[in-house]
N, C-alpha and C positions, 0 to 999 in steps of 0.2 A: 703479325704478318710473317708470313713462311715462305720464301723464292727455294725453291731446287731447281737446279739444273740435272738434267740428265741425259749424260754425255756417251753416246755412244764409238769408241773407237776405230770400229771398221770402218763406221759409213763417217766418222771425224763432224759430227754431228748433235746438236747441242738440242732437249726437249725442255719445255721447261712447267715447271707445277708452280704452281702460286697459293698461296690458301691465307685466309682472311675472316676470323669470325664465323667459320663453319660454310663460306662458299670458294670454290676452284676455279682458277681457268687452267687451261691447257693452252702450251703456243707450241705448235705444230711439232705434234706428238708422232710419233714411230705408227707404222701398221699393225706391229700387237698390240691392243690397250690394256689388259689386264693390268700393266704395272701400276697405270695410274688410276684405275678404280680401286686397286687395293691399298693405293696411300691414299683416297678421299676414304674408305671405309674406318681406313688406324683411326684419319683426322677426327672423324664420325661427322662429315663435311659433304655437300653436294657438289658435281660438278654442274656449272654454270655454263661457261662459255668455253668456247676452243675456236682460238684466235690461230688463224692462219697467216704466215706472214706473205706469201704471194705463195703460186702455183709451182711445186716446186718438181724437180727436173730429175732430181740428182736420188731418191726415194720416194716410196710411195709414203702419203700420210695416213693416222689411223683415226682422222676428222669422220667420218662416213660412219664408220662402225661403230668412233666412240659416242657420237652425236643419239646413232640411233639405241644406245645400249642405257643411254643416263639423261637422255631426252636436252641435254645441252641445247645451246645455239652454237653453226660456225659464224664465224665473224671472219668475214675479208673486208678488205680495204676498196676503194673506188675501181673501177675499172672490172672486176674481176665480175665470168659473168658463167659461175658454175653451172651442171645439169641439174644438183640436185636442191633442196631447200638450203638458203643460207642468210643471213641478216650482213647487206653490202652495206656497211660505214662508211657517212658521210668524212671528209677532213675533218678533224678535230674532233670529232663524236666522241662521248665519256660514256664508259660503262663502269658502273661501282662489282667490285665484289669486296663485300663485307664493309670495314672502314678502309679501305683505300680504293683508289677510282686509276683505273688503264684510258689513256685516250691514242685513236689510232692518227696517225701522223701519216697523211699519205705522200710517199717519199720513192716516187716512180723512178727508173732509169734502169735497176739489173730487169726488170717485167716492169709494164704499165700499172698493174694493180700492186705492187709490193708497198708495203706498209709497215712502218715501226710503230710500236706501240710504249708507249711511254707509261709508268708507272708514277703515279703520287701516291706519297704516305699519309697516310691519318691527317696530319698537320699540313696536308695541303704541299708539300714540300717536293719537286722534282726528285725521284730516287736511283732510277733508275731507265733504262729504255732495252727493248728486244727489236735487235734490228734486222735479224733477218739475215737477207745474204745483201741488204743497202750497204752495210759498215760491218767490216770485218775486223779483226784483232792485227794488224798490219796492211791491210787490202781492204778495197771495194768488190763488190759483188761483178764479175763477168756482164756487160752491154749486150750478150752474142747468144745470150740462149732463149729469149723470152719469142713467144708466138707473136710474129711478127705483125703489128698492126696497118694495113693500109703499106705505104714507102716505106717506113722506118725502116733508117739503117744501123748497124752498131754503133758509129757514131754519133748519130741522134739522141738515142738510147743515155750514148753517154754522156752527153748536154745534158738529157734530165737527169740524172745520179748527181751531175756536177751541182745543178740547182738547190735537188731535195737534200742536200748534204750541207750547204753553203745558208742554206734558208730554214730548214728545219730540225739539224741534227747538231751544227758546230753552233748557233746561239746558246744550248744549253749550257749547263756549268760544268766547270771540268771535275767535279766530284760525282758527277752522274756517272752509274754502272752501265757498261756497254755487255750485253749477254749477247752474242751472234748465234746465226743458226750454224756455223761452222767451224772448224778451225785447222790447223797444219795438215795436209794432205786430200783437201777436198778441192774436186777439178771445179768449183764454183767462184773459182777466186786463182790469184797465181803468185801472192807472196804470204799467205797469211801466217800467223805468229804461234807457236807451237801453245802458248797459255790462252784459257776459253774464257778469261774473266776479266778485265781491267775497265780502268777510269776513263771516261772519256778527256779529260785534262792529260793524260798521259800520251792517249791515241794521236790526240791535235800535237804532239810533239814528233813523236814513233811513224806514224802514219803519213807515207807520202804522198796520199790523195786527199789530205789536208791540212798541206802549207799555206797558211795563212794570204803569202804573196803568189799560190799559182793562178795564171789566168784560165780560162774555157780550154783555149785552144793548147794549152798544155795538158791540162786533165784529161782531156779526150783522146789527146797522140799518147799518154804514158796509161792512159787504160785499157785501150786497144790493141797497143801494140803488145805482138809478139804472145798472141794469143794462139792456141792450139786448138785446133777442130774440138768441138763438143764430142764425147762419149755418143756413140747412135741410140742410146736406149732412153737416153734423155727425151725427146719430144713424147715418147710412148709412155714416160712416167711422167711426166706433166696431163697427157691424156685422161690416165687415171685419176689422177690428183682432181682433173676438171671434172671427171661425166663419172665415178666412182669405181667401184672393183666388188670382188667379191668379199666376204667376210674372211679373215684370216681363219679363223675356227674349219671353214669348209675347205681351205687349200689346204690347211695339215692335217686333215682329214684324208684327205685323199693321196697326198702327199705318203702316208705311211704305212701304204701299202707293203707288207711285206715279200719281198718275191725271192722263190727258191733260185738254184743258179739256172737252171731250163726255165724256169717262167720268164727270169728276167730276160735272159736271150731273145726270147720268143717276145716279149714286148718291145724289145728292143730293134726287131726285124719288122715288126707289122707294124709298128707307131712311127720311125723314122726318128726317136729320141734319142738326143744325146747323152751318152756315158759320162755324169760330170765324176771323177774321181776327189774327194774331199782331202782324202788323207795325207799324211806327213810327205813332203818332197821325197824324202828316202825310201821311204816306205811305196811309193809308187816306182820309184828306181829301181827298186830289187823285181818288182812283178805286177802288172795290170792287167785291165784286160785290153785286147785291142784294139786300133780305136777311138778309146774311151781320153777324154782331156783330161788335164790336172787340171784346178785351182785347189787351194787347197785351206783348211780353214783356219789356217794355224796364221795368215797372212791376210793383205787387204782385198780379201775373201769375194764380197759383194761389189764393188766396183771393178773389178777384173771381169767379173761373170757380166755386170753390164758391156763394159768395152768390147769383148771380146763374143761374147752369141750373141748381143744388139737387141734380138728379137725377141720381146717378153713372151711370146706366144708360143716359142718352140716348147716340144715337150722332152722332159728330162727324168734320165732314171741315173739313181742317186751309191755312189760306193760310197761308205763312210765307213769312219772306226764305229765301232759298236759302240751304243749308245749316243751319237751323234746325230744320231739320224733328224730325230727333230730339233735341233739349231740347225742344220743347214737347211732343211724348209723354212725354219724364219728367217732366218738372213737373205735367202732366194728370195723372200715375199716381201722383205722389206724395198728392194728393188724391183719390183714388180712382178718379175717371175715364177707365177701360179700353175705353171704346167708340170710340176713334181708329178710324176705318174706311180713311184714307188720307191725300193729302194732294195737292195742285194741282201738278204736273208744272212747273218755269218757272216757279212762282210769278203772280203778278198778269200781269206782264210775259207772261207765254201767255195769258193769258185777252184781254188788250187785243189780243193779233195773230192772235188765232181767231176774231176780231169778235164776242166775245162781247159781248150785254147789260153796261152798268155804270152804278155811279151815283158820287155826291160828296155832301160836304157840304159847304155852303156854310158860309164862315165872315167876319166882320168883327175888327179890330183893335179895342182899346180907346182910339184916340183919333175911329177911323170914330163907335162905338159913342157917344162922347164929345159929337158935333157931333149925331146924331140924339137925341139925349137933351137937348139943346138948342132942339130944334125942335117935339118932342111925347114924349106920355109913351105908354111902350111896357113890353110884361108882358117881367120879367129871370127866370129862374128858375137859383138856385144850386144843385149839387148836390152841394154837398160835405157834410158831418158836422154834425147839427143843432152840436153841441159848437163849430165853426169857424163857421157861422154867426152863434152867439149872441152869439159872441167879436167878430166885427166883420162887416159887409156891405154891400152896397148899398143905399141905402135906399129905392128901392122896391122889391127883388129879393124874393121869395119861394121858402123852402126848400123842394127837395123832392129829401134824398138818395139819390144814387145806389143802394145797398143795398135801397133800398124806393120806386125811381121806376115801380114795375108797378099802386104804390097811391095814383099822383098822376095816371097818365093823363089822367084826366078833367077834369086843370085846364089843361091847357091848350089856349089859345086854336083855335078852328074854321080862322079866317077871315082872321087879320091875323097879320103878321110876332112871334116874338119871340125872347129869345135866353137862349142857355143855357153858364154858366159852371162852372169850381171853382178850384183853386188854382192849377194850372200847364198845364191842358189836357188827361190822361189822363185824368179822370174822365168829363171834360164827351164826350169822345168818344167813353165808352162808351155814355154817355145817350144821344146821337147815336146812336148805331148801333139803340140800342133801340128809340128814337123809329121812325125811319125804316123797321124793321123791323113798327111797329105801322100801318104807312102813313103817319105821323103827318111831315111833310116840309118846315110854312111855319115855320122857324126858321133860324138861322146860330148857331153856335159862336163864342165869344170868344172867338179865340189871346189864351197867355199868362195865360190864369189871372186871378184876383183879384190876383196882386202886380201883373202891368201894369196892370190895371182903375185900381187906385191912385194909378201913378204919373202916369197920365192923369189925374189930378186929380178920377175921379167921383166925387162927394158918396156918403158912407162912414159905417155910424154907430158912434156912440163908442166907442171899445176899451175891451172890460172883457175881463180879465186870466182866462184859463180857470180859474187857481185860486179865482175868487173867484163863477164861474159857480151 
């Protein structure tokens, strides 16, 4: 028996391979599938099935195209009621691959149809479980993003998480492996634990939504609460996930278009696509075009592009460092966003010797930032995580994150200089880009984030501990 995990860091997202005697399953595998017919090929192993743990929100899956490439089955759990061909599992249904046997545990509450899937070994023996976004490595899966059935409310939702956790996940032994679909930094959950692997015996300790002595009506209030609006591009990537997509093969296809610096213009003018700029924070500092946004890929790349364009639909023309070109159409496509229409020929570097138009953003140091703050007092605006703000900031700095800076516009300054920070620089330059996109241009960026801000010595208010927040 062979389990891999494969763990992707941007999207903080766990795939996993299993192999058994020369057959495979896949549990909700990425939008490219290549990787995983090339380890059934090493194995010299067929893929079987590809187990879906519910409908997911947060990426697209590559169930659809690996289904139709290896003739697999998908497999969901009850409730779930796709466009296209799929085998719905009963509760408790086994399927063997090779000498060990998966049975799907249907363990409703983060969606209706979400399912764990438990693993037996050879010997009949519980080995393991893939839970999905049910049980995470410190957290439960979010009650707040599944398509809503009939009334159901979040709380509802979260009655049933509390049940299929309490009834189907914490009886097992605590030497069973917990493999989640997620881990630190995925908006599907809000405390999860930076390690993708541990014991379920450890979790029933670590894990605060599986205290032995909590009742209903506490699991409900401490899972709900103090949840943050879902990302907008989630409902359109659970769409996906339900009624299909196109083949990734066809969107980087098209996707790699190469366009001189006038062609791209011109598609740029006639399409209504957005300039994603890919490359290094600095490297868009010194020169862009105008415009055109930062994310950039060097950061959490694919979840930004979600939160921030929302619309899988819009169409996108692509700056990248040379040779990037195609990871950023997959990283696009893994979140749904198929509308790559091409990409800048030469990169920035063409555009400056075509004498194209371009702009900058101006930036100061936090010890520059140090000496004018000494001389007069000037609007700071932080854009990092209300949660990282609260915890510590500048003290005249006012929050307004990233995520939701299209709903602070309006506060900043007409007519006078001011400046804008977050932790290490990537956030702030996305704001940057937005700003300056909005017209919006009498500010500079603070290189370096709030840790130099600090070490410059600017007055800071008192640190209080996120757990105590």
């Amino acid at each position: 028996m062979k389990i891999e995990q494969i763990y992707t860091g941007c999207l903080a997202q766990g795939a996993y391979y299993i192999e058994s005697k020369g057959e495979v399953a896949i549990i909700d595998p990425l939008r490219e599938i290549k990787p995983y017919i090339d380890r059934a090929k090493a194995d010299n192993a067929k893929i079987k099935y590809i187990f879906e743990t519910h409908f997911h929100a947060d990426f697209v899956s590559g169930h659809v195209t690996l289904a139709k490439e290896t003739n697999a089955k998908i497999v969901y759990g009850p409730n779930a009621n796709p466009s296209f061909e799929a085998l719905i599992a009963n509760d408790g249904q086994e399927f063997s691959i090779g000498d060990i046997t998966i049975i799907a545990l249907h363990t409703p509450g983060h969606t209706m149809e979400s399912t764990t899937y438990l693993l037996r070994d050879k010997s009949g023996k519980d080995y393991a479980i893939f839970s999905g976004d049910t049980l995470f490595l410190g957290d439960v899966g979010r009650p707040d993003l599944a398509q809503k059935m009939g009334d159901l409310t979040d709380k509802d939702l979260a009655g049933f998480l509390f049940d299929s956790l309490r009834d189907k996940i914490m009886p097992l032994a605590d030497d069973v492996i917990v493999y989640p679909a997620h881990g630190a930094g995925s908006a599907c959950g809000k405390n999860m634990m930076k390690q993708t692997v541990d014991s379920l015996g450890n979790q029933k300790k670590m894990n605060y939504a599986l205290r032995a002595d909590m009742t209903k009506e506490e699991f409900i209030k401490e899972v709900t609460d103090g949840l943050l609006p879902p990302p907008k591009y989630f409902p359109l990537n659970v769409k996906m996930n339900k009624e299909g997509y196109d083949d990734f093969d066809d969107v980087l296809e098209r996707g790699t278009r190469a366009l001189s610096p006038k062609a791209f213009e011109t598609v740029a003018n006639t399409t209504g696509a957005i300039v994603l700029d890919v490359r290094h924070q600095d490297d868009f500092a010194k020169g862009h075009i105008p415009r055109s946004i930062f994310i950039g890929l060097n950061g959490d790349f694919a979840p930004w592009v979600g939160a921030l364009i929302a619309d899988v639909k819009q169409p996108i023309l692509l700056v990248a460092p040379i040779g990037s070109e195609e990871e950023a159409i997959t990283r696009l496509s893994r979140v749904g966003f198929d509308g790559t229409l091409g990409y800048l020929q030469g990169g920035f570097d063409a555009w400056k010797k075509a004498s194209m138009e371009y702009d900058t953003v101006s930036h100061v140091n936090p010890e520059e930032l140090s000496k004018v703050l000494k001389e007069k007092q000037v609007s700071i605006f932080d854009v990092r995580k209300e949660s990282e703000f609260k915890s510590e900031h500048v003290q005249s700095a006012v929050n307004t994150p990233l995520g939701y800076l299209n709903n602070y516009l309006g506060e900043f300054p007409d007519n006078e200089a001011f400046y804008v920070h977050c932790a290490g620089g990537y956030r702030s330059m996305i704001a940057s880009s937005i700003l300056k996109s909005r017209g919006i241009h009498n500010f500079m960026d603070v290189t370096g984030g709030f840790g130099a801000i600090k070490n410059a010595k600017i007055p800071v208010s008192e640190y209080v501990c996120p757990s105590e927040l």
